[in-house]
C-alpha positions, 0 to 999 in steps of 0.5 A, spaced: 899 050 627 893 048 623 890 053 619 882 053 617 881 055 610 874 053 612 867 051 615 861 048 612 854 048 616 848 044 616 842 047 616 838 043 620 839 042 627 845 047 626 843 054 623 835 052 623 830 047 625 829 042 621 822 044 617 818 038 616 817 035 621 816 040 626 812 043 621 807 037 621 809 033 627 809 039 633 804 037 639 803 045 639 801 048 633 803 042 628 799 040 622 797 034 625 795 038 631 792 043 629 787 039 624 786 033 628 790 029 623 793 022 626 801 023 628 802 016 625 800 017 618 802 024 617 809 023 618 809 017 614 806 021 609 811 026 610 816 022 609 813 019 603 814 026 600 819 030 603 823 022 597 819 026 592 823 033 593 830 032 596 834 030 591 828 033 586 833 039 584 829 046 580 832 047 574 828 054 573 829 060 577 822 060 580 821 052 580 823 052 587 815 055 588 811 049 584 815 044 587 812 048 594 806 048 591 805 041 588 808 039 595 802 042 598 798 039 593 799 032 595 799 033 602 791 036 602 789 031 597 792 026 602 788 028 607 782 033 605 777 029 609 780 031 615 782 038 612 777 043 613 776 048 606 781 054 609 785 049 609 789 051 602 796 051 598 797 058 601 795 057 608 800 052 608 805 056 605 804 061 610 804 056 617 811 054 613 815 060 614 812 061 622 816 054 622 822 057 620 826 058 626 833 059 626 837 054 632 841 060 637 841 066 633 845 070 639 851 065 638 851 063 631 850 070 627 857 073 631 860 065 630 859 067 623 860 074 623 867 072 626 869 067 622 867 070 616 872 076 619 877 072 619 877 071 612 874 064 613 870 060 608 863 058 610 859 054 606 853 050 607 852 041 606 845 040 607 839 035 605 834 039 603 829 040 598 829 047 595 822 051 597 825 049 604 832 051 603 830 058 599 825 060 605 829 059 611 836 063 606 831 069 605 828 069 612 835 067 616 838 072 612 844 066 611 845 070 604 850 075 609 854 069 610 854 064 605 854 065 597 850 061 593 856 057 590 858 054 597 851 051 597 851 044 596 844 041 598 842 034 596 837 036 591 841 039 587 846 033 587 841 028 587 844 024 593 844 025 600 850 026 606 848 019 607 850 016 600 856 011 601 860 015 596 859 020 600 859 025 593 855 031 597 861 031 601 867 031 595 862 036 592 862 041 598 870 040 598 870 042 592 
């Protein structure tokens, strides 16, 4: 009989959608579809970006919002003679959250619940950046389920899942 201590999620594609590229590439209600913006170089843009934050950890209690808005920041200036002038830090916070969607609420929350009732740890392992990750913990509720401690994100370790040392996965174990 093998006993589990343990089960550590992903967040994207697994608890929630993966923010950025349904946020900017979406047909229906994207950035690019919504601005008109070329598909090709916004996704190239965006993953020039998503480089800059997703082993950039926050070293302050709040920084997680100045890396949201710098983000933003870039993303406007890169495109602002497409943009229109509503087109602001703000606005593209608040399509954000519209983007933050969980997979299968009906069936995760009671797999959690149960786990969680069993006495089983749960735990997160994602590549994320932090603005992404602590909007999708508040707006999912994660928090009821798992403790910051059992957080492991490649923004706060500097590495990604897909390093060949595969140190997030020795840090989550941990």
């Amino acid at each position: 009989l093998v006993m589990i201590r343990a089960v550590i999620f992903d967040i994207g594609g697994v608890l929630a959608y993966d923010v950025w590229e349904h946020l900017l590439l979406d047909k229906e209600g994207g950035v690019a579809s919504i601005y008109g913006l070329p598909e090709d170089r916004v996704k190239e843009f965006g993953k020039k970006l998503w480089s800059k934050y997703d082993r950039r950890p926050a070293t302050r209690e709040n920084e997680w919002e100045d890396f949201e808005r710098e983000y933003w920041g870039k993303f406007i200036q890169e495109f602002r003679q497409k943009l229109p002038q509503c087109a602001t830090v703000e606005s593209f916070i608040l399509m954000t959250d519209e983007f933050i969607r969980d997979v299968n609420n009906e069936r995760m929350v009671p797999l959690l619940e149960r786990l969680q009732s069993h006495g089983i740890d749960l735990a997160i392992c994602s590549n994320n950046n932090e603005f992404w990750f602590r909007r999708q913990m508040c707006k999912l509720e994660l928090h009821r389920f798992f403790s910051p401690s059992k957080v492991v994100l490649s923004c706060r370790i500097g590495v990604s899942k897909s390093s060949p040392r595969f140190e997030m996965f020795h840090a989550v174990a941990d």
